[in-house]
C-alpha positions as CSV (number, residue, x, y, z in Angstrom):
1,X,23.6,54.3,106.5
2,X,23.8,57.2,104.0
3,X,26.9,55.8,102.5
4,X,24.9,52.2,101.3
5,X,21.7,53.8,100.8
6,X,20.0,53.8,97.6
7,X,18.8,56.7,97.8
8,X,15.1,55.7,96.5
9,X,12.4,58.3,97.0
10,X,9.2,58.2,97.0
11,X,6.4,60.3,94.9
12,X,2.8,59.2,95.6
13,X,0.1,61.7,94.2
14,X,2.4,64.6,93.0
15,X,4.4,64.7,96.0
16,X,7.2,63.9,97.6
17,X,7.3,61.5,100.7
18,X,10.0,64.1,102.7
19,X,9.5,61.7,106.8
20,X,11.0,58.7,104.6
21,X,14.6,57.6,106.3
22,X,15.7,57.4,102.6
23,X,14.4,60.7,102.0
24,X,16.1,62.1,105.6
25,X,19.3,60.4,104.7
26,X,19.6,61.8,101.2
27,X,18.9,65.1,102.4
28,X,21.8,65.0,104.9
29,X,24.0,63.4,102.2
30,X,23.5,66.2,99.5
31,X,22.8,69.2,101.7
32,X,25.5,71.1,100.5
33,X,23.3,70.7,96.6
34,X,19.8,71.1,98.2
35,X,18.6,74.0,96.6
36,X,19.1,72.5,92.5
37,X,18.0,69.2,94.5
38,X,14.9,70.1,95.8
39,X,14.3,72.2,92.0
40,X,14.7,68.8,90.6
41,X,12.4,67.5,92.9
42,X,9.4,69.5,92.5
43,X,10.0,69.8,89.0
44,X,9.2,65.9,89.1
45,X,6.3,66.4,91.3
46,X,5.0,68.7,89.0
47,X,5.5,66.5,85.7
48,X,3.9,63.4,87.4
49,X,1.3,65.3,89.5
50,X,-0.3,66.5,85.8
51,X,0.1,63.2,84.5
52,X,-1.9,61.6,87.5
53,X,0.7,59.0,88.6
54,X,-0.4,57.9,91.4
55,X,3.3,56.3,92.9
56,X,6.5,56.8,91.3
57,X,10.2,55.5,92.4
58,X,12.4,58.3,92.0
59,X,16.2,57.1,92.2
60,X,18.1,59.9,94.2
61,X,21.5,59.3,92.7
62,X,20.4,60.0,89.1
63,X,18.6,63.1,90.6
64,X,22.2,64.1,92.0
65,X,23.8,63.4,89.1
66,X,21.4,66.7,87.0
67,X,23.1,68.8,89.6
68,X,26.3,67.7,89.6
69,X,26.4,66.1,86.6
70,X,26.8,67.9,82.9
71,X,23.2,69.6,82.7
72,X,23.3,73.7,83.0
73,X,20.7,74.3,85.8
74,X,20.0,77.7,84.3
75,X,18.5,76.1,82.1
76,X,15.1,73.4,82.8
77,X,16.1,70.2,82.6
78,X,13.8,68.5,79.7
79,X,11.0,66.1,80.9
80,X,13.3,63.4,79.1
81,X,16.2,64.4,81.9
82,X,13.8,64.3,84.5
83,X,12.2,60.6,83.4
84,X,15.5,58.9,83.2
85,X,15.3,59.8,87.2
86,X,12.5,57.9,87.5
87,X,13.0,53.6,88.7
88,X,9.6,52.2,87.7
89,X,9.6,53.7,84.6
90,X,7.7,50.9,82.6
91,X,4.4,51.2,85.5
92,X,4.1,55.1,84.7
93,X,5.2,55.0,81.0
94,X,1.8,55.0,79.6
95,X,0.4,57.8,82.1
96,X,3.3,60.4,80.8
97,X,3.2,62.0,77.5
98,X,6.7,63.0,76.3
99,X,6.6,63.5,72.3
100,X,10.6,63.0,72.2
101,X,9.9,58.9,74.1
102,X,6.6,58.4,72.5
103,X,8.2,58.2,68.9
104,X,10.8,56.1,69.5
105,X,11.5,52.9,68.7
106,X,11.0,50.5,65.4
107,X,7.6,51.9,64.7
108,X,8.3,55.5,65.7
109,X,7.6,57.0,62.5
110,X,4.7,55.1,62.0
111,X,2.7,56.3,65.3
112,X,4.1,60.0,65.1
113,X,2.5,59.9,61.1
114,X,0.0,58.1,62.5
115,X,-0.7,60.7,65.1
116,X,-0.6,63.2,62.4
């Protein structure tokens, strides 16, 4: 199972659901990384537990992929980092404030002078 699993977790009210078999089974897969994993993780918790998001899908692979991937973990990985980890990104969108996403786009100048 850990092999073909998608590795979805789940973060309902600022924190993770850890008695999920997709949670147990992405633990045992990346328990050798648990320790950056599980800074990831609350570092997620905390971003969408101030936010208010109520249920977020957070895809385990991508969370992986900050450890082991080309991000220094002495340094925090920017809220930008941590939402491209995040599968339902378009529900919780509007809940999250991140100046460097809220900008972009065709009318990104306009809304940031706007904001001004």
């Amino acid at each position: 199972m850990d092999v073909y699993s998608l590795h979805q977790l789940i973060i309902r009210k600022g924190k993770v659901l850890d008695q999920t078999p997709e949670f147990i089974s992405f633990k045992r897969t990346y328990i050798s990384k648990w320790g950056q994993i599980s800074y990831i993780l609350m570092l997620l918790e905390k971003m969408l537990s101030k936010s208010f998001v109520e249920i977020a899908y957070v895809e385990g692979r991508k969370v992986a992929a900050l450890c082991f991937g080309d991000i220094d973990l002495s340094r925090k990985p920017t809220d930008e980092e941590l939402f491209n980890c995040i599968s339902n990104k378009d529900e919780i969108s509007g809940s999250i404030a991140i100046p460097s996403l809220m900008f972009k786009g065709h009318k990104g100048p306009i809304l940031a002078a706007t904001c001004i």
